[in-house]
C-alpha positions as CSV (number, residue, x, y, z in Angstrom):
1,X,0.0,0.0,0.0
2,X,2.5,2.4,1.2
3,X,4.1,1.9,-2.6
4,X,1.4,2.8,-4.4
5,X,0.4,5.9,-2.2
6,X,4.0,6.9,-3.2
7,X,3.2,6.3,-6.6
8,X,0.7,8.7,-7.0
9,X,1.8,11.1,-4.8
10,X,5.2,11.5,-7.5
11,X,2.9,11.6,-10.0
12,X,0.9,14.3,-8.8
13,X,3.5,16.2,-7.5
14,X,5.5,16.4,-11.4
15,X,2.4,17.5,-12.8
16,X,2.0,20.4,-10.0
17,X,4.9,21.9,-9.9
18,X,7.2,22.0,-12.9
19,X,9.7,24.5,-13.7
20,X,8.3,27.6,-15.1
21,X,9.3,29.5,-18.5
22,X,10.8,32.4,-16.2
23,X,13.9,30.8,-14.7
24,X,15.1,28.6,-17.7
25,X,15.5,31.1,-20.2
26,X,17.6,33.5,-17.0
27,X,19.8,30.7,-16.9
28,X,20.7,30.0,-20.7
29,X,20.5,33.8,-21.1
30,X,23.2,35.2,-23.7
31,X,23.9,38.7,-25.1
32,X,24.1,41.9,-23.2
33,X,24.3,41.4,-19.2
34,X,23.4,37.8,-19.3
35,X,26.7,37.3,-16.9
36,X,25.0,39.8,-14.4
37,X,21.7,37.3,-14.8
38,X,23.0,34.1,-15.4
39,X,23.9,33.0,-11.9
40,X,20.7,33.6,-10.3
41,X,19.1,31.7,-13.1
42,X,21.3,28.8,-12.4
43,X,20.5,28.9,-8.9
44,X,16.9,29.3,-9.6
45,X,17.0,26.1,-11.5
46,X,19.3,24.2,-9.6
47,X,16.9,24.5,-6.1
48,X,13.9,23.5,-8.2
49,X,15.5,20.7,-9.7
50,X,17.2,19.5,-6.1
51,X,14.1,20.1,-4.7
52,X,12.0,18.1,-6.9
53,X,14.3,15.1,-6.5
54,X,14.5,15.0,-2.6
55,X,10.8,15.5,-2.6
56,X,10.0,12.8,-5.4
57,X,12.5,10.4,-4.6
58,X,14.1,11.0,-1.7
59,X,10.6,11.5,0.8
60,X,9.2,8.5,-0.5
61,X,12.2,6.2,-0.5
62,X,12.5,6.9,3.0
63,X,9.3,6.8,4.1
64,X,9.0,3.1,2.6
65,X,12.2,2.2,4.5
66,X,10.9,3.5,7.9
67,X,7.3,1.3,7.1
68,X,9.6,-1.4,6.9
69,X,11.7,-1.2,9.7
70,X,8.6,-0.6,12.1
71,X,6.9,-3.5,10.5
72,X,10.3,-5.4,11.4
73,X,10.1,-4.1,14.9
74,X,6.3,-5.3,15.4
75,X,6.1,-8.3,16.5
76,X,4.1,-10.8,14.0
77,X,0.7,-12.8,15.2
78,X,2.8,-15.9,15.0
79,X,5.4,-14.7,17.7
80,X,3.2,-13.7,20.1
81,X,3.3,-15.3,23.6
82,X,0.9,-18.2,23.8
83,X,-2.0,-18.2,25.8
84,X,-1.9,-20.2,29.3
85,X,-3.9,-23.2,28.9
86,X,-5.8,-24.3,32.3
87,X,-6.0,-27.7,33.2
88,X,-9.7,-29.2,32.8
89,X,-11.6,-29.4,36.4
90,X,-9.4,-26.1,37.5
91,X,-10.8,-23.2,39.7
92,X,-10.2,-20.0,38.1
C-alpha cells in the first residue's frame, strides 16, 4: 500500500509543480548582461530541480524504509506469547 500511495503522490507532484518559462531562459541567457543574470538563473534552477528530487524520490524512498523497519520491529501474530492453557476441572 504504502508503494502505491507513493506512486501517486510522485505523479501528482511532477504535474504540479514544474519549472516555469521564467527561470530557464535567466539561466541560458546570452547577449548583453546575461553574466549579471545568469547565476541567479542557475541557482533558480538548480533548487527546483534539487528540490523536486529529494521531494519525489528521496521523501518517499524513505518513508518506505521506515514502514519497513517498524513493521520489522512489530512483532508478527505468529510470535506472540501463547496463551496459558488451564488444566480441565481447574478453579479459576
Amino acid at each position: 500500500m504504502a508503494q502505491t500511495l507513493s506512486r501517486g503522490v510522485a505523479h501528482d507532484e511532477v504535474r504540479g509543480a514544474r519549472i516555469d518559462d521564467g527561470p530557464v531562459p535567466i539561466a541560458l541567457a546570452v547577449g548583453a548582461g546575461a553574466e549579471a543574470r545568469r547565476p541567479l538563473g542557475l541557482a533558480v534552477v538548480g533548487g527546483l530541480v534539487i528540490s523536486q528530487f529529494v521531494t519525489l524520490y528521496l521523501t518517499p524512498v524513505f518513508y518506505l524504509y521506515m514502514d519497513s523497519f517498524q513493521q520489522w520491529l512489530e512483532p508478527s501474530p505468529a510470535v506472540a506469547a501463547p496463551a496459558v492453557a488451564t488444566a480441565p476441572g481447574a478453579a479459576d
